[in-house]
C-alpha positions as CSV (number, residue, x, y, z in Angstrom):
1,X,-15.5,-35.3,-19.8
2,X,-13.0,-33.7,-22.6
3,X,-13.1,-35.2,-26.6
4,X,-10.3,-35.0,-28.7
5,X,-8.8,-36.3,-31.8
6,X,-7.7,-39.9,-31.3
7,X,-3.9,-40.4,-31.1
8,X,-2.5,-43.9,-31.7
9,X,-1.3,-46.0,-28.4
10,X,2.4,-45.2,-29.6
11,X,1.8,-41.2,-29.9
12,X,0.3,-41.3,-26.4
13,X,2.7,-43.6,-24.7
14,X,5.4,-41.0,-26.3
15,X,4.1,-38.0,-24.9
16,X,3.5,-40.0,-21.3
17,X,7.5,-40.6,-21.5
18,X,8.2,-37.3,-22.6
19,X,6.6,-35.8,-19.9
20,X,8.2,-38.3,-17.2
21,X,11.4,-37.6,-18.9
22,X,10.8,-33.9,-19.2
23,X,12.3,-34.1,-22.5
24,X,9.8,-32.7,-25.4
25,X,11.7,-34.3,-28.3
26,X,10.3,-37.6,-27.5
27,X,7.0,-37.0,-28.9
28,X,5.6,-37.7,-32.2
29,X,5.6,-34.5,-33.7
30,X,5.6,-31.2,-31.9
31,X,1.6,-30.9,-32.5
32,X,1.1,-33.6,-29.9
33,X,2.1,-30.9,-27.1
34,X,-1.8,-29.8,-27.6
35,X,-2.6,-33.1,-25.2
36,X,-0.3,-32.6,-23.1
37,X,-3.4,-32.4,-20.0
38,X,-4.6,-35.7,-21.0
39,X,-2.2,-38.1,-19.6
40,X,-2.0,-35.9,-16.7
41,X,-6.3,-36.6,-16.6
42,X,-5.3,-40.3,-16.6
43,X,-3.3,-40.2,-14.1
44,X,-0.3,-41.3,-15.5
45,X,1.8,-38.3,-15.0
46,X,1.9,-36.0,-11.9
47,X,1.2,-32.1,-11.8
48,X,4.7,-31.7,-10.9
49,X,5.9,-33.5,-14.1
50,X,3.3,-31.9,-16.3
51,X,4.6,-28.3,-15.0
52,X,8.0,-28.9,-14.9
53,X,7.6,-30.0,-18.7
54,X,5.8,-26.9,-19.9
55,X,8.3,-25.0,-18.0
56,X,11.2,-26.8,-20.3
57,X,9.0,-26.3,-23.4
58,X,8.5,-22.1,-22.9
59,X,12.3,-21.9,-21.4
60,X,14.2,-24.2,-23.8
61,X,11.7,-24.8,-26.9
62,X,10.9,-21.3,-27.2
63,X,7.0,-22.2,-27.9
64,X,5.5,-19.4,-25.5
65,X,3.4,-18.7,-28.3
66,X,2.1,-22.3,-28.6
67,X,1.3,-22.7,-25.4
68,X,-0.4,-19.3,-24.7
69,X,-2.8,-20.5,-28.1
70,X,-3.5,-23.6,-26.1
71,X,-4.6,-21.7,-22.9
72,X,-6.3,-19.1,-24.5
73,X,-8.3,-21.5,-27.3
74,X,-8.5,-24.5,-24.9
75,X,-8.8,-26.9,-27.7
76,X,-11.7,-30.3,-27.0
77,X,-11.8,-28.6,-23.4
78,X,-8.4,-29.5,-22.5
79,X,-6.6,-26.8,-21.4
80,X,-9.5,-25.5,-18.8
81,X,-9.0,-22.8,-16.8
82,X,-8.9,-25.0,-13.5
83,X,-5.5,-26.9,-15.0
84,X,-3.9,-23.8,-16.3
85,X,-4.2,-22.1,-13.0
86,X,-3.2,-25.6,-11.0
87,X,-0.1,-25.4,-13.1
88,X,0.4,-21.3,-12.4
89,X,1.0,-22.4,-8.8
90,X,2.7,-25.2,-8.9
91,X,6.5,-24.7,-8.1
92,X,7.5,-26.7,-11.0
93,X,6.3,-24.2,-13.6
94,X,8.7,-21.2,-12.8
95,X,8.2,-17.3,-12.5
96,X,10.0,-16.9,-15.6
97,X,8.0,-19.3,-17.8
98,X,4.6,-17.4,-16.2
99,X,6.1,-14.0,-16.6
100,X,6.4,-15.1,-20.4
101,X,3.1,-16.4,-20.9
102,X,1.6,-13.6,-19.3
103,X,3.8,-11.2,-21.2
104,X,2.9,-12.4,-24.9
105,X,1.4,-10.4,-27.3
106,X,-1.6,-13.4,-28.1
107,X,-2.2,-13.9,-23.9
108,X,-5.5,-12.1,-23.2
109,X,-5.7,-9.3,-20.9
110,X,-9.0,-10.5,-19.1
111,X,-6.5,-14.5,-18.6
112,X,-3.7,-13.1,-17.7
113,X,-5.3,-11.0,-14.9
114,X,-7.4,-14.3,-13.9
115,X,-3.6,-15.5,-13.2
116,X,-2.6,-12.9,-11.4
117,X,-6.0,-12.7,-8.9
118,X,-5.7,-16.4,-8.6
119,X,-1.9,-16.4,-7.3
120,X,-2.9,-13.5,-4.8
121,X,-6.2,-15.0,-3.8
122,X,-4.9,-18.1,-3.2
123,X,-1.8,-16.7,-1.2
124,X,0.7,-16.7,-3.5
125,X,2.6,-14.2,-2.6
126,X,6.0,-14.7,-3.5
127,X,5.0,-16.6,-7.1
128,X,3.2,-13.5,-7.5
129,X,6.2,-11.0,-6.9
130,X,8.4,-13.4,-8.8
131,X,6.5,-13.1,-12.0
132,X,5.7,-9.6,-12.1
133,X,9.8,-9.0,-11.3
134,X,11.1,-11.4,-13.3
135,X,11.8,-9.2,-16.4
136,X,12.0,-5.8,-14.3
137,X,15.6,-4.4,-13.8
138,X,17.3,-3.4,-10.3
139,X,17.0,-0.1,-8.9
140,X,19.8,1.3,-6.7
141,X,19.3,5.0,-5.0
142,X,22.7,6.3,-4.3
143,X,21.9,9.5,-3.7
144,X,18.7,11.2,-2.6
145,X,15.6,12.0,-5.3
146,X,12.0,12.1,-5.2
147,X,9.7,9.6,-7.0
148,X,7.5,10.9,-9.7
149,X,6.3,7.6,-10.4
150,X,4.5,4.5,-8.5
151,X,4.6,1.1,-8.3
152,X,8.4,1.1,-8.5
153,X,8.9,-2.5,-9.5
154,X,12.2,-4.8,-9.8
155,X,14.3,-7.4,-9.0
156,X,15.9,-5.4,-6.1
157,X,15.3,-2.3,-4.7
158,X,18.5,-0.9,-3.0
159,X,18.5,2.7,-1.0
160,X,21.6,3.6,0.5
161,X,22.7,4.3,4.0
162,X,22.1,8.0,4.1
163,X,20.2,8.2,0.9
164,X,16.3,10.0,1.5
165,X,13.8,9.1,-0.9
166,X,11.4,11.2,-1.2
167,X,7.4,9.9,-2.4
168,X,6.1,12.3,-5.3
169,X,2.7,10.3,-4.9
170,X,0.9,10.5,-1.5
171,X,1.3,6.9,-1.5
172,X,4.3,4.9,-2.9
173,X,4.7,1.6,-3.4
174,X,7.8,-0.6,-3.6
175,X,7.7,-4.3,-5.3
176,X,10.7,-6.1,-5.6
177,X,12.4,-9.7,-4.4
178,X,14.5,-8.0,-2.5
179,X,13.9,-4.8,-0.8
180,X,17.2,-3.1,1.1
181,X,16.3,0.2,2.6
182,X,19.6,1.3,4.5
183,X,18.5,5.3,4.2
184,X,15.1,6.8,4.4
185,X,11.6,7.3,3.0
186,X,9.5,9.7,3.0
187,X,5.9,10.4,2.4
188,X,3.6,13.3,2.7
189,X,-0.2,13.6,2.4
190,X,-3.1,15.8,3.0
191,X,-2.8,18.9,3.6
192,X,-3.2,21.1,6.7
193,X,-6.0,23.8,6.5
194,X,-4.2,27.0,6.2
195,X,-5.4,30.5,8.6
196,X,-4.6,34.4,8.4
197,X,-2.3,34.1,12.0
198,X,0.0,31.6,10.3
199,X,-1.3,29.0,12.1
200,X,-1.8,26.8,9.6
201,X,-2.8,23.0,10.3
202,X,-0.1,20.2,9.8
203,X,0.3,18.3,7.0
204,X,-0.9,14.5,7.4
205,X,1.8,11.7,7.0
206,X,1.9,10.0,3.6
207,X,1.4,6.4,2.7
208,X,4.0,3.9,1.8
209,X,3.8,-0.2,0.6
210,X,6.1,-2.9,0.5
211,X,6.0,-5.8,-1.1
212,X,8.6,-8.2,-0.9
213,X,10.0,-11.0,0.0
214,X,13.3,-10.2,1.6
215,X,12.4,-7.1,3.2
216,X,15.2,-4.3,5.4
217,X,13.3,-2.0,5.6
218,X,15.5,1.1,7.0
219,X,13.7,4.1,8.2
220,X,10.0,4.9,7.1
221,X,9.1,8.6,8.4
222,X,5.2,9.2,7.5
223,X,4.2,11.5,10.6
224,X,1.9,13.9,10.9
225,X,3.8,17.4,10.6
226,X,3.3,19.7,13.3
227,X,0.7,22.8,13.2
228,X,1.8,26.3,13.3
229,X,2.6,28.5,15.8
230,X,0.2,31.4,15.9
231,X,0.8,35.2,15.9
232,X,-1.6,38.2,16.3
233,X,-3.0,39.4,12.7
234,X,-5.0,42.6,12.5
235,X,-8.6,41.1,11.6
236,X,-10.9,38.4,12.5
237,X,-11.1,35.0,11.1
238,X,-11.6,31.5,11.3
239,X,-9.2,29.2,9.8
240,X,-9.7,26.6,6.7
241,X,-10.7,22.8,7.7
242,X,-7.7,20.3,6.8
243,X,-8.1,18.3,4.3
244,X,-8.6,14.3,4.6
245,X,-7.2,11.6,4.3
246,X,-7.9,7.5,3.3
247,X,-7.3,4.9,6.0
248,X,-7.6,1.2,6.2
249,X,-7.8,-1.2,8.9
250,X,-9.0,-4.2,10.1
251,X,-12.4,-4.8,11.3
252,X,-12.4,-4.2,15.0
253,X,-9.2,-2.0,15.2
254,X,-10.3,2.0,15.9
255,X,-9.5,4.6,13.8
256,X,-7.2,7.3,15.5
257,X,-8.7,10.6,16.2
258,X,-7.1,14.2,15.8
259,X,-7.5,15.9,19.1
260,X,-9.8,18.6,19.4
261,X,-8.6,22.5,19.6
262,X,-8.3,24.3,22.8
263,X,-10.7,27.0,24.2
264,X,-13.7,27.0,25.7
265,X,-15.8,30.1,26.8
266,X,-17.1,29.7,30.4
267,X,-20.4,29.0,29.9
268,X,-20.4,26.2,27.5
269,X,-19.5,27.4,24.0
270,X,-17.1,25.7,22.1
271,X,-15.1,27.3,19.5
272,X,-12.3,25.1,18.5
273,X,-11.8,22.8,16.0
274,X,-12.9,19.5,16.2
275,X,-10.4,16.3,15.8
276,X,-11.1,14.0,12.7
277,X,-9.6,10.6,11.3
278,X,-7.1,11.8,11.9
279,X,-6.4,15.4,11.7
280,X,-6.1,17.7,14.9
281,X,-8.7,20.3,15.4
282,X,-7.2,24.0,15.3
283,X,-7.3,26.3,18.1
284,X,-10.1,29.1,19.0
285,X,-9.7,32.7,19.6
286,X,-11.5,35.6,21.8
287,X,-11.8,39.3,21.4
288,X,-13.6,42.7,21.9
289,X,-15.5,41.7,18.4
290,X,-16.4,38.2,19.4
291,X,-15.2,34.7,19.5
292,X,-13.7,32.2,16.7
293,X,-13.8,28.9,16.3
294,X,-10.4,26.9,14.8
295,X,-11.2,25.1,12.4
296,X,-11.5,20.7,12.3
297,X,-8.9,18.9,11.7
298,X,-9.5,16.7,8.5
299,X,-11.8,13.5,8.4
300,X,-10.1,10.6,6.3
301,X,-12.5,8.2,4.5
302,X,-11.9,4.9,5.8
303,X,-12.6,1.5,4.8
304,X,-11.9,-2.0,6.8
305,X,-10.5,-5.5,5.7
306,X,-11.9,-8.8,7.3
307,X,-8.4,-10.1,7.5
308,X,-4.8,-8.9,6.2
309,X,-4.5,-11.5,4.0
310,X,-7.7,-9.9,2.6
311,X,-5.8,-6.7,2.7
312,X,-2.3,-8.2,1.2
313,X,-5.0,-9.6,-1.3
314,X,-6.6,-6.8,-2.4
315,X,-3.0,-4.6,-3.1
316,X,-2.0,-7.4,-5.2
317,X,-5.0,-7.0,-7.5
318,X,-4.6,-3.5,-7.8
319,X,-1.1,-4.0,-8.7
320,X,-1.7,-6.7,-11.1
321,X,-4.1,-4.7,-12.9
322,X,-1.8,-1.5,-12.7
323,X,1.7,-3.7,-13.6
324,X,-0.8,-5.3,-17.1
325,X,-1.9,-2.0,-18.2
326,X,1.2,0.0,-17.5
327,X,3.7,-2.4,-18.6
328,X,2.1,-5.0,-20.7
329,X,-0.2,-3.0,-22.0
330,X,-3.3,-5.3,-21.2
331,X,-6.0,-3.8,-20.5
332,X,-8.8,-5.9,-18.7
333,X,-12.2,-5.3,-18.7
334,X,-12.2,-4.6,-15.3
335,X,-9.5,-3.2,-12.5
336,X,-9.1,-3.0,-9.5
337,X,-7.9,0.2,-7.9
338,X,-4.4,0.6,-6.3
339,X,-5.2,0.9,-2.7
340,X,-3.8,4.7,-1.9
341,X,-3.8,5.6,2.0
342,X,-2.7,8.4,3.7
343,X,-3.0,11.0,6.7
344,X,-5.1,14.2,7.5
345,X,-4.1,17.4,7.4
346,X,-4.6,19.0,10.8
347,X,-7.7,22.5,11.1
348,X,-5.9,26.0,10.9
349,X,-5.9,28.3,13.8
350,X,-8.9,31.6,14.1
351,X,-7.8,34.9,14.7
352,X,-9.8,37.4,16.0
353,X,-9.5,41.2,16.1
354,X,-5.6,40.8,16.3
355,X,-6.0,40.1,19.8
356,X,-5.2,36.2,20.0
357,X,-4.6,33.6,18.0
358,X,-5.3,30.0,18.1
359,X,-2.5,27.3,17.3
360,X,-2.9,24.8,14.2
361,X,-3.8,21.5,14.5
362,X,-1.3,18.6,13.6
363,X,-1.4,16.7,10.5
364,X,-2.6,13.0,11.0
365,X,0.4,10.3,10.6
366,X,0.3,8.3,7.8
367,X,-0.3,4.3,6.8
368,X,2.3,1.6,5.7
369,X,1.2,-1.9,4.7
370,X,4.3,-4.1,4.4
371,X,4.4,-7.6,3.0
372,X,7.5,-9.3,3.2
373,X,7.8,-13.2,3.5
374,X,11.0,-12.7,5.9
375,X,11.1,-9.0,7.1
376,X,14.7,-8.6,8.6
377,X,14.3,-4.6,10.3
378,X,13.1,-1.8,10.6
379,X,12.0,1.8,12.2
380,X,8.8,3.3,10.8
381,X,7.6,6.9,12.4
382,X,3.4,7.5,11.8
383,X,3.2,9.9,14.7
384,X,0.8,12.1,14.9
385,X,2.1,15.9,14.5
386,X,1.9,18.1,17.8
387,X,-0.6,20.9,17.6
388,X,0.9,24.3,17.4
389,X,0.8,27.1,20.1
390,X,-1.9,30.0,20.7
391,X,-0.8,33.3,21.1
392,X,-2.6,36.6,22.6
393,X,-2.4,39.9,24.6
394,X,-2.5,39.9,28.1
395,X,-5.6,39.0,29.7
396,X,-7.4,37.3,26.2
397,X,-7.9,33.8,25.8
398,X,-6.9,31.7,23.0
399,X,-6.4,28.1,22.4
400,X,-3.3,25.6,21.5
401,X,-4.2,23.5,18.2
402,X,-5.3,19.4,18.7
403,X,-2.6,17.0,18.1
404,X,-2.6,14.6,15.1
405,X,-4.3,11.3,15.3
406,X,-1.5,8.5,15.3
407,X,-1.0,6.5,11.8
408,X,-1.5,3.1,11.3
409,X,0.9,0.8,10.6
410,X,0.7,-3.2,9.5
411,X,3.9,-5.4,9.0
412,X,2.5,-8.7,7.7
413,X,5.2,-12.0,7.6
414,X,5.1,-14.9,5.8
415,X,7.8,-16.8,7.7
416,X,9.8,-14.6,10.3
417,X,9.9,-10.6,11.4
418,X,12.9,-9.3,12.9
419,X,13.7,-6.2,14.9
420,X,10.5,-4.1,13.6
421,X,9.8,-0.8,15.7
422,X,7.0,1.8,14.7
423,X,5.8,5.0,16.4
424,X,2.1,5.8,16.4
425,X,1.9,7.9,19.1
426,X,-0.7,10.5,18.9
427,X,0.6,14.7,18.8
428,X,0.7,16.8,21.8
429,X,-1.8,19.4,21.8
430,X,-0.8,23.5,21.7
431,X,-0.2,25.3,24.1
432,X,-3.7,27.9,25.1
433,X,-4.0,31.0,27.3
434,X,-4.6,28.9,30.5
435,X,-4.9,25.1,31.0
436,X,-7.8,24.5,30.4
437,X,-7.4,26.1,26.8
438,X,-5.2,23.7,25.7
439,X,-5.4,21.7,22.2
440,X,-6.4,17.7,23.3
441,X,-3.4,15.4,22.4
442,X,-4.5,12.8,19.6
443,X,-5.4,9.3,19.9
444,X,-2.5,6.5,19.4
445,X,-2.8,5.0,16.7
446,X,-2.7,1.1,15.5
447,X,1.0,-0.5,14.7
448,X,-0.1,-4.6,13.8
449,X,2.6,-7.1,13.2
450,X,1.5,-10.6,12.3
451,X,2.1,-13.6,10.2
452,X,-0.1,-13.9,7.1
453,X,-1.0,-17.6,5.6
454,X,1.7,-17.9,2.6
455,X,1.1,-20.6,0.1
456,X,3.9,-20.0,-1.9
């Protein structure tokens, strides 16, 4: 139950028509907008009406400022937090007029994050974009670069056909309305372990994010590269470990492994390079001096979601808290962290007693998470790089690296998905001495398309 100041029957009847006539000159005096909640209480006005009048008094009465006092002060209990966040999603009450109240200098931090979270938790996806674009500019790449910073966030997001754009970050993310990719992007991430034959492990494939709500997506490379080829080097060695990555999936789904390294000494003794998540192993050497192990491909933290919404979810909230810090300069109390994914790097190849050589292992592909309400194409490469070759004199045995683990890839819809094709294949392993000294190929990885629940 809410108190206020009493109004007379004529100030309240005003502000009833002003709200059903969505015209804010009709009330008493400009002080009567405080009540504005508590004809909607009564019942005499709908939440559509309510909204679509705040939405004419931020647009076209320029009082943000009021308005933002009301939510933030909530005077006799009126403007609680369940009415400002029923307006926040109601249709009525626009992007733009959010974007503003969010955006004024007297809109706490700790609110307007409360805003954000509850448009993302509540699948609002494309209210969501809409507000934090709705001031941002349009970015068009006509000719290739690398970005240095991410989120990159606008009102489009145009790449030319033939355009690459690089990711500076081992993880980039894209938010915009409208994303059109008609070139290429490319991201990089851990990397391989490096080894005194040159066979250094590949470098995992990076991570990329979408969010949008027209998305073309062009071409997304994020495989694993390949490991090295080895050659004889005059000492013995093992090679360096890669290093890992960060993946996320589903509950359920498993996490690709990097094959293991080739070469096995009769009798039992392994010395290659175990596979990770999802770096390939590197390959093992023999010699007059004894044998060496390659060294493991890397082993990527993971973490699981219970759902993708839960997954779309949680991206949103680290954005929102990165797009109020970084742009508003808000600062809530408390954040959460952009979700950064990536690939392994694959083990580097042993040498021993310049002899033979084992190959590298492949680097692990990479992750993309894209959003999109309608996704219209696209081609996304998260293979996993082939392990490299081992190398010897005659009669020594050596091993071929492990291929990369494939990437993982999830295209999450709103309404439709178009032509969408993504390789996740797992690497090849090296080529050994014999056979049987052959790097393992990597595991497949996980490529998820599906429709997400979209409230608006």
């Amino acid at each position: 139950m809410w108190s206020y100041t009493p109004r007379s029957l004529t100030d309240i009847q005003n502000l009833v028509n002003a709200i059903q006539n969505n015209d804010p000159s009709l009330v008493s005096s400009l002080s009567d907008l405080m009540y504005v909640p508590v004809p909607y209480y009564a019942g005499q006005v709908s939440a559509t009406q309510v909204a679509a009048f705040i939405d004419n008094v931020i647009r076209n009465y320029g009082m943000v400022a009021a308005v933002v006092t009301f939510i933030s002060n909530n005077p006799y209990n009126l403007w609680t937090t369940n009415f400002v966040a029923n307006m926040a999603i109601n249709p009525y009450l626009s992007a733009t007029s959010l974007n503003m109240l969010l955006s004024n200098v007297y809109m706490p931090a700790n609110y307007a994050q409360f805003l954000l979270y509850y448009l993302a938790q509540n699948y609002y996806y494309n209210k969501w974009i809409e507000t934090v674009t709705a001031n941002a500019p349009s970015i068009t790449f006509s000719a290739n670069a690398t970005i240095s910073t991410s989120p990159l966030i606008a009102q489009s997001i145009t790449i030319a056909s033939g355009v690459t754009v690089t990711c500076g970050t081992r993880t980039c993310f894209f938010v915009a309305q409208s994303f059109n990719n008609q070139g290429t992007v490319v991201a990089h991430g851990a990397p391989g372990g490096t080894s005194a034959s040159g066979a250094y492990g590949g470098t995992g494939g990076g991570g990329i994010v979408v969010i949008a709500i027209t998305a073309a997506l062009g071409t997304l490379n994020l495989s694993g590269s390949p490991g090295g080829n080895a050659s004889t080097y005059s000492l013995s060695a093992t090679g360096y470990a890669g290093s890992g990555g960060v993946l996320y999936y589903l509950t359920g789904m498993a996490v690709p492994l990097g094959g293991t390294g080739g070469f096995v000494i009769p009798g039992g003794a392994v010395v290659s390079g175990a596979g990770g998540y999802n770096g390939g192993g590197g390959g093992g050497s023999a010699g007059p001096n004894g044998n060496y192990p390659g060294a493991p491909g890397g082993n990527a933290t993971v973490y699981s979601f219970s759902s993708p919404n839960a997954m779309v979810t949680y991206i949103l909230q680290g954005l929102s808290d990165w797009w109020l810090i970084n742009v508003l300069g808000k600062a809530p109390s408390s954040t959460t962290p952009l979700l950064t994914f990536y690939g392994s790097g694959g083990g580097g190849g042993s040498v021993s007693t310049g002899v033979s050589s084992g190959g590298g292992g492949g680097g692990g592909g990479g992750e993309v998470v894209v959003y999109g309400y309608n996704i219209l194409s696209g081609t996304i490469n998260a293979a996993g790089g082939n392990g490299g070759n081992g190398t010897g004199a005659s009669g020594q045995s050596y091993g071929g690296g492990g291929g990369g683990g494939g990437g993982l890839v999830f295209i999450l819809y709103g309404a439709t998905s178009g032509s969408v094709t993504a390789n996740v294949a797992g690497g090849a392993g090296g080529v050994g001495s014999t056979s049987p000294y052959n790097g393992a190929a990597g595991a497949n990885g996980t490529a998820y398309i599906a429709k997400v629940t979209v409230n608006g």
